[in-house]
KEKE-3310 file (N, C-alpha, C; in steps of 0.2 Angstrom, whole numbers, plus 5000, padded with zeros to 4 digits):
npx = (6168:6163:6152:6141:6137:6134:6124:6116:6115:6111:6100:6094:6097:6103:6109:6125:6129:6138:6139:6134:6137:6149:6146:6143:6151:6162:6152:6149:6140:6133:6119:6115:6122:6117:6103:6105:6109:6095:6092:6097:6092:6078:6083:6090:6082:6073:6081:6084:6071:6067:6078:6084:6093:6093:6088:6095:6085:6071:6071:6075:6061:6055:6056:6051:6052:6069:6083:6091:6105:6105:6100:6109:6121:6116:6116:6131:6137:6130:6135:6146:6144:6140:6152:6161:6152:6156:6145:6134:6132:6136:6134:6132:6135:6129:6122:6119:6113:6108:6112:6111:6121:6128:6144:6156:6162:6155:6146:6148:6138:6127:6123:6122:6110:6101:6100:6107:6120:6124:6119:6133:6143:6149:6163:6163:6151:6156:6167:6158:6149:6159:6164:6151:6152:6160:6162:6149:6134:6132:6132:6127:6135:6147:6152:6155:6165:6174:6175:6176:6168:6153:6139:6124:6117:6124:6121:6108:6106:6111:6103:6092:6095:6094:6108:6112:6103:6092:6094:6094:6093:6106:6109:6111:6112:6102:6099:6105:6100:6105:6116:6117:6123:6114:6106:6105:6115:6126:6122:6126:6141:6145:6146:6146:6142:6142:6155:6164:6171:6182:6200:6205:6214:6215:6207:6215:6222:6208:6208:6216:6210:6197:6204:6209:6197:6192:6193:6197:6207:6207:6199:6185:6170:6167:6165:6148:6139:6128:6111:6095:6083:6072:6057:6058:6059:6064:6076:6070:6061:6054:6067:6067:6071:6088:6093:6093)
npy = (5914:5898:5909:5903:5895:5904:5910:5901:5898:5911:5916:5927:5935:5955:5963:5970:5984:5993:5996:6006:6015:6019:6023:6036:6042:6058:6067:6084:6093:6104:6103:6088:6083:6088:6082:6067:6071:6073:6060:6053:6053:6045:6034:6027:6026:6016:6006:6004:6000:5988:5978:5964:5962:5972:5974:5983:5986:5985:5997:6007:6004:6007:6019:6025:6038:6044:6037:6023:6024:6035:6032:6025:6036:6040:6030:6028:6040:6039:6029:6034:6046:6039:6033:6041:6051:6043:6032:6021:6009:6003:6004:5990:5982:5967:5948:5952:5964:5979:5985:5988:5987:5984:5990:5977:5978:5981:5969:5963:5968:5970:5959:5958:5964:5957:5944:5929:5919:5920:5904:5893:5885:5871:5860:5853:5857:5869:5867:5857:5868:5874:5865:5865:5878:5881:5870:5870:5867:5855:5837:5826:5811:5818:5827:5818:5813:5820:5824:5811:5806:5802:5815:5815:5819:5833:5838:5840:5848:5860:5863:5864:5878:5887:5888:5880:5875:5863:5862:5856:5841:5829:5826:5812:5794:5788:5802:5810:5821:5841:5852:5869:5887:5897:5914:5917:5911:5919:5932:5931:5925:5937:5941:5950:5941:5927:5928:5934:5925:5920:5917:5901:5893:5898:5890:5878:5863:5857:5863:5856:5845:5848:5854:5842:5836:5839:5852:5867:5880:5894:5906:5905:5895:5881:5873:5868:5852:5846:5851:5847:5855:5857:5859:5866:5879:5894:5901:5906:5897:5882:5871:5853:5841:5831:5816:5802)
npz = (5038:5000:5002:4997:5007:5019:5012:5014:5027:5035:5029:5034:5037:5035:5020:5017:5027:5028:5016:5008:5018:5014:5001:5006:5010:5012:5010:5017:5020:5030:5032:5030:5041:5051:5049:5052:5065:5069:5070:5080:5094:5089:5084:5096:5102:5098:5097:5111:5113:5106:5108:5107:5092:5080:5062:5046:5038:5045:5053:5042:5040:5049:5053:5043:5031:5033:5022:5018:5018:5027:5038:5043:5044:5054:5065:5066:5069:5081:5089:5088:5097:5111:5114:5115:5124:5137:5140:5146:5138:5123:5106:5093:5082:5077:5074:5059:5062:5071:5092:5107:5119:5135:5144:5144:5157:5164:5170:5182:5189:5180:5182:5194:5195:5188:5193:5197:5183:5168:5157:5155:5141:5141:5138:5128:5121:5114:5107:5098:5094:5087:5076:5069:5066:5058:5047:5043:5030:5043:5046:5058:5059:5055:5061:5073:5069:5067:5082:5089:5098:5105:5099:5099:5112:5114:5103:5105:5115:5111:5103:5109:5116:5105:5098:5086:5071:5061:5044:5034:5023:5020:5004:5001:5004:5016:5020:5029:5044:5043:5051:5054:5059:5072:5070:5084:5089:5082:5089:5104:5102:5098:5084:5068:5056:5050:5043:5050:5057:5067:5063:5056:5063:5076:5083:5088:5091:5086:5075:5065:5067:5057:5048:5044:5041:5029:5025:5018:5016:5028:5032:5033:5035:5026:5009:5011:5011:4996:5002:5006:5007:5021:5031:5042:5045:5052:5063:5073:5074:5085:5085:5080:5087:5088:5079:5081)
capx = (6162:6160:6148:6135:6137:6133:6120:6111:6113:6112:6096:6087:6101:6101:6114:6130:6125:6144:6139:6130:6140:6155:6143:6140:6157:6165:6147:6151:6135:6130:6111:6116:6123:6110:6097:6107:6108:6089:6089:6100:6086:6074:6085:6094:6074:6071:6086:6083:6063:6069:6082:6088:6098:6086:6091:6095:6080:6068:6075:6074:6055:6051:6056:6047:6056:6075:6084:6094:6110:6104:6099:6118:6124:6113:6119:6137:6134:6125:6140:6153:6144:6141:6157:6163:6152:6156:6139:6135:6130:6137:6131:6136:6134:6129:6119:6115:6109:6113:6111:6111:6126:6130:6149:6158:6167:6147:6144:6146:6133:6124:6123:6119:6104:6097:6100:6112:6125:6123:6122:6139:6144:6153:6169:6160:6146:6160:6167:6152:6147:6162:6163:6147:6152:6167:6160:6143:6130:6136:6129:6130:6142:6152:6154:6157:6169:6180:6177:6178:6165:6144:6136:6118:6115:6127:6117:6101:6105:6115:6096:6087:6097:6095:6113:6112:6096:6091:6096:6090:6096:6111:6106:6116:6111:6099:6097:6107:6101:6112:6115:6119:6121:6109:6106:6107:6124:6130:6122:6128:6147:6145:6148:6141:6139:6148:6162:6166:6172:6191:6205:6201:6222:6213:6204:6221:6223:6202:6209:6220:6204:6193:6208:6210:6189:6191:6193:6201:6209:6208:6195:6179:6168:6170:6159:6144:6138:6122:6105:6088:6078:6067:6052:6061:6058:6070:6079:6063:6056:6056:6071:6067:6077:6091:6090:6095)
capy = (5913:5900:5914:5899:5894:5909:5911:5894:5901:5917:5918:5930:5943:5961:5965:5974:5989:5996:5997:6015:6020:6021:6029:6042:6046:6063:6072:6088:6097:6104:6099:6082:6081:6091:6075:6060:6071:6071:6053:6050:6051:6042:6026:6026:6024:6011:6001:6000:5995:5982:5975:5963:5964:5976:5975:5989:5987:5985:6002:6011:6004:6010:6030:6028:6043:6045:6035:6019:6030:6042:6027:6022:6038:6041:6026:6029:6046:6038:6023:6040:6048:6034:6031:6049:6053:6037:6031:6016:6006:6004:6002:5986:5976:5959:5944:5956:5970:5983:5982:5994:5982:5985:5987:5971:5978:5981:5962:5959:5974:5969:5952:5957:5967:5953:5940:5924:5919:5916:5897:5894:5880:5865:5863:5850:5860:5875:5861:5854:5872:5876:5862:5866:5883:5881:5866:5870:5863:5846:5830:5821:5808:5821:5830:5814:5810:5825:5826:5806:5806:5804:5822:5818:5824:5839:5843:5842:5855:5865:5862:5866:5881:5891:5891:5876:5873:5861:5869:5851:5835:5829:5822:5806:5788:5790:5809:5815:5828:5842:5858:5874:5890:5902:5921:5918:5912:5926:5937:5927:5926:5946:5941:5953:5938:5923:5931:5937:5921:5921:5910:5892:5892:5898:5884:5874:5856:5857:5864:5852:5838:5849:5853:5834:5831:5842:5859:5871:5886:5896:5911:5904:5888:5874:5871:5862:5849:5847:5852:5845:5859:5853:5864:5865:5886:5900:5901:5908:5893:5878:5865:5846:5834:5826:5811:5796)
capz = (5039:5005:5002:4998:5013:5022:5012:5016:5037:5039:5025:5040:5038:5029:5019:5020:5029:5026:5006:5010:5024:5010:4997:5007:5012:5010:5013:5022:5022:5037:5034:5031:5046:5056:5048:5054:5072:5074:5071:5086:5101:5088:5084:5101:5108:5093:5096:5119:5112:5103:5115:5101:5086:5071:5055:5045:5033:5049:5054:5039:5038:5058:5054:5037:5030:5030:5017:5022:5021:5031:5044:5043:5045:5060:5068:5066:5074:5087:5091:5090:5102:5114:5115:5116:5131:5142:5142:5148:5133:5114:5100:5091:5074:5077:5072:5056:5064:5077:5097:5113:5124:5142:5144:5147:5162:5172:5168:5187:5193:5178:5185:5204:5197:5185:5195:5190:5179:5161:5156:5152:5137:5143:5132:5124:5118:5112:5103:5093:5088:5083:5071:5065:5063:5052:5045:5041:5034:5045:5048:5064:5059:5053:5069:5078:5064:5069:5089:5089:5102:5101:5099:5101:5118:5114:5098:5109:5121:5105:5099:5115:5117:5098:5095:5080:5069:5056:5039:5027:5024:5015:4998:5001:5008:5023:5020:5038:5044:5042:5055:5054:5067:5071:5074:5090:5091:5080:5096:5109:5102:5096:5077:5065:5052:5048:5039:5057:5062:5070:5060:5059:5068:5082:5087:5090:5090:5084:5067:5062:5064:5055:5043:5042:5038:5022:5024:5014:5019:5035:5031:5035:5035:5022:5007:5013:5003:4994:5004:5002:5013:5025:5032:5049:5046:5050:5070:5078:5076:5089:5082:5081:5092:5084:5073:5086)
cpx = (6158:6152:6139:6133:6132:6125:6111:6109:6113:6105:6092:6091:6103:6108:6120:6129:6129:6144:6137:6133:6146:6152:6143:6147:6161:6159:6150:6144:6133:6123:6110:6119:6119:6103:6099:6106:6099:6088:6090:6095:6080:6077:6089:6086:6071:6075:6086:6078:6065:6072:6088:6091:6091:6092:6090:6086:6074:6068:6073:6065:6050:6051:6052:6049:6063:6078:6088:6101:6110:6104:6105:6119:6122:6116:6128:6138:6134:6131:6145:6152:6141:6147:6162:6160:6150:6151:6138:6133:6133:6135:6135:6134:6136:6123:6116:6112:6113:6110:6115:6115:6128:6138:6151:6161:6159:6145:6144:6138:6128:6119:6120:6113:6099:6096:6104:6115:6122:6124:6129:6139:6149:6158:6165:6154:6150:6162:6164:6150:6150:6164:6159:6147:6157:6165:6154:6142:6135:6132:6131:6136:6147:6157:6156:6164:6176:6182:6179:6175:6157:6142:6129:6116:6116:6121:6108:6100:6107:6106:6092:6089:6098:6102:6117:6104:6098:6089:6093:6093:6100:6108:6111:6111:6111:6097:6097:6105:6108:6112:6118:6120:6117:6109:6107:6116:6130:6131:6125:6136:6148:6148:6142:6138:6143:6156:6165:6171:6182:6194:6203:6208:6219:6208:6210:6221:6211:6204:6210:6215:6199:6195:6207:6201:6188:6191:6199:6202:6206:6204:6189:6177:6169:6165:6154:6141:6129:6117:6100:6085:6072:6061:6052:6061:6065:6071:6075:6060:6060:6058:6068:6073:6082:6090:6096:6101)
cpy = (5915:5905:5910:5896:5897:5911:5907:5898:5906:5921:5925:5937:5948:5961:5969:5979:5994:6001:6006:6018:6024:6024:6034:6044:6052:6069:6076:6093:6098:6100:6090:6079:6083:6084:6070:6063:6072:6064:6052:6048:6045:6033:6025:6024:6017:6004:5999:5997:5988:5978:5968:5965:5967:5977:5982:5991:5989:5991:6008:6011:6007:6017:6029:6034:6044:6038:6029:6023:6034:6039:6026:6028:6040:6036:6025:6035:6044:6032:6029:6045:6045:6034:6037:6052:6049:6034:6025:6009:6007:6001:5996:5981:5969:5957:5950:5962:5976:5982:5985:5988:5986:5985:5981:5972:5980:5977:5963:5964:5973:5963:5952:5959:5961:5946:5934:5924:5918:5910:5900:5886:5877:5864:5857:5851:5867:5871:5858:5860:5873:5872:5864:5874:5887:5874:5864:5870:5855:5843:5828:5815:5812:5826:5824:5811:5815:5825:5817:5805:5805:5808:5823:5821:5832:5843:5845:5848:5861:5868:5868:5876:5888:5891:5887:5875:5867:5864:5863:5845:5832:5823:5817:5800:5790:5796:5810:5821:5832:5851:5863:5879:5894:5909:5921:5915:5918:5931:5934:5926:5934:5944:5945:5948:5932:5923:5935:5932:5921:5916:5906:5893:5894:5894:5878:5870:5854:5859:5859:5846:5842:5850:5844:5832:5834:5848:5864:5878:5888:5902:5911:5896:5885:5874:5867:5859:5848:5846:5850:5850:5853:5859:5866:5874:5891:5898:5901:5902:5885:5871:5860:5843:5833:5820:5806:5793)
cpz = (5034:5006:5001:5004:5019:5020:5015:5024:5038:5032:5027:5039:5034:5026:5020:5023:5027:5020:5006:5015:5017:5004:4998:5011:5008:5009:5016:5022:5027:5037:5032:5037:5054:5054:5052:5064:5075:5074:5075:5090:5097:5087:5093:5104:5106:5095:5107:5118:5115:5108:5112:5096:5082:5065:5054:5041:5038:5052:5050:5037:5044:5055:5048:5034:5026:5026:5020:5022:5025:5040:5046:5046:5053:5066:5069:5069:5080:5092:5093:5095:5110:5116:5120:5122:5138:5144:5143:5143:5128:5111:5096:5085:5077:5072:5064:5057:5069:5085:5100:5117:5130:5140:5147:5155:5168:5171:5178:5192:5187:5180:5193:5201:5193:5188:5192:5186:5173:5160:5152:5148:5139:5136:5126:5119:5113:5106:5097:5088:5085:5077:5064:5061:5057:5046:5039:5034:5035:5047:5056:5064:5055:5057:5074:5074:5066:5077:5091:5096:5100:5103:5100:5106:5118:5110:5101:5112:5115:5103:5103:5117:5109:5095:5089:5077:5063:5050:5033:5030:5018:5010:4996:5002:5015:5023:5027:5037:5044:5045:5054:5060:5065:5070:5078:5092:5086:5087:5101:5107:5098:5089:5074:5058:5052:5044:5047:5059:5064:5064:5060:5064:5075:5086:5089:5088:5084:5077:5065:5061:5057:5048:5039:5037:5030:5023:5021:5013:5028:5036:5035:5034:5027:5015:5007:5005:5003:4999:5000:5009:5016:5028:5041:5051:5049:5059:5074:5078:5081:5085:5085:5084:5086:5082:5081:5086)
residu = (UNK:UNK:UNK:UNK:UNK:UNK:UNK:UNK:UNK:UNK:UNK:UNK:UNK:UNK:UNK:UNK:UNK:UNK:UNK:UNK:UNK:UNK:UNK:UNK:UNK:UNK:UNK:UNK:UNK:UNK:UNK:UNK:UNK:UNK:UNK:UNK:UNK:UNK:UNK:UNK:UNK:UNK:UNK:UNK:UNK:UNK:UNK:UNK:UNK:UNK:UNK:UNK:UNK:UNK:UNK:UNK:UNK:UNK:UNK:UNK:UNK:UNK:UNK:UNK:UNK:UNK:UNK:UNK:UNK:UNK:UNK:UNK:UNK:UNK:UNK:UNK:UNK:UNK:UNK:UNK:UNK:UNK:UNK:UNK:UNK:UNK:UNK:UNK:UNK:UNK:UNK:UNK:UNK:UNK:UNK:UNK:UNK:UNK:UNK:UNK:UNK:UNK:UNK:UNK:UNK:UNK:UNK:UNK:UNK:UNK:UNK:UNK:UNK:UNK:UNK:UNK:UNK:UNK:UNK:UNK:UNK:UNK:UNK:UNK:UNK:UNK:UNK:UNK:UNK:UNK:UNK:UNK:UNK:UNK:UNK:UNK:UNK:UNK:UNK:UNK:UNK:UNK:UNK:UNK:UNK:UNK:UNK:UNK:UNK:UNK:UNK:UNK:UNK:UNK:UNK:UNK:UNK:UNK:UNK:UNK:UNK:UNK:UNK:UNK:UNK:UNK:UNK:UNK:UNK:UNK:UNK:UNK:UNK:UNK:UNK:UNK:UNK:UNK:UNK:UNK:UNK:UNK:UNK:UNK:UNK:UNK:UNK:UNK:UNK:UNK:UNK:UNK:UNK:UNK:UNK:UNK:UNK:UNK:UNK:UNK:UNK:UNK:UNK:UNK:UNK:UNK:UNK:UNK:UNK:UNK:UNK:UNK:UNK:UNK:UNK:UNK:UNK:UNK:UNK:UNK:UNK:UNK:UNK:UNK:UNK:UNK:UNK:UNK:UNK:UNK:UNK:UNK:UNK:UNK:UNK:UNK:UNK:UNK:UNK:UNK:UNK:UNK:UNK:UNK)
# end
């Protein structure tokens, strides 16, 4: 989930956040770890606010104070005691950021209190993103060139639904749009970035086309090919229809 890549779809997302966890390994000072445990109650209050994924930058800018390492160390604390006193939420590294998750196993009592199911993606809708997720940035006839079906409708709802955006348009003949995924399909498949993404081999029979359209290796998505930006703006904003 190349690195130019990554860079084009995922422009919204903080940096490694690991890079300072491993800095600051091998600290044993008690008052550095008495600092990291007052932060606990304060990011544990930050991080329910919120409700979505916060950067670490946004984090380190809310307390105004302790250091981005200090922020890390406080959150890894905060993830290890979670876990440790069976609490009903953990902490988790997604879309870029971190994020207060219900366990999977109170999904169905989550579900009686909130009402309703989660839409669910039709295989055809799984299908398209994955394309575009290994593929990215893709064009429309590039996606139909692989599933070997027509994608507009799909890319519609994909649209309609934040989990593709309009990333530019391919500096070819015609100038196809050309898609990428979002933030929210990071959060919605619990990816902390596109370097998360599974095997391509685990897509099945799906690899082997995707293999077939030009892909090279099995790591991550593909190189896309040359962008012309468009002012179509970051995930937060409301994507345009697809191109007919």
């Amino acid at each position: 989930m190349d690195a130019q890549t990554a860079e084009i779809l995922t422009d919204e997302l903080d940096d490694d956040p690991d890079a300072d966890v491993r800095d600051g390994e091998g600290d044993d000072h008690p008052e550095i770890a008495e600092d990291a445990a007052r932060l606990l109650p304060i990011l544990e209050g930050l991080l329910f606010a919120a409700g979505s994924p916060v950067a670490i930058s946004r984090l380190v800018d809310a307390l105004d104070g302790p250091t981005r390492a200090e922020v890390l160390r406080g959150l890894e604390l905060l993830a290890t005691r979670l876990e440790e006193e069976g609490r009903g939420v953990r902490l988790a590294r997604v879309a870029g950021g971190y994020q207060l998750r219900t366990l999977a196993e109170h999904g169905p009592w989550v579900r009686r209190l909130l009402g309703g199911k989660p839409p669910r993606l039709s295989r055809a809708m799984l299908e398209t993103v994955a394309i575009i997720a290994y593929r990215q940035p893709a064009t429309r006839p590039e996606i139909e060139a692989i599933r070997g079906v027509d994608v507009d409708a799909v890319l519609n709802t994909l649209l309609e639904r934040r989990l593709v955006r309009i990333v530019g348009r391919k500096d070819a003949p015609g100038r196809p749009i050309l898609y990428g995924t979002t933030k929210e399909f990071l959060e919605i498949f619990s990816l902390p970035d596109l370097d998360a993404l599974p095997p391509l081999q685990a897509l099945g029979t799906l690899a082997e086309a995707l293999e077939a359209s030009g892909h090279e290796g099995a790591d991550g998505p593909v190189q896309g090919p040359a962008v012309v930006p468009v002012d179509a703006g970051g995930a937060g904003e409301s994507p345009a229809p697809a191109e007919a």
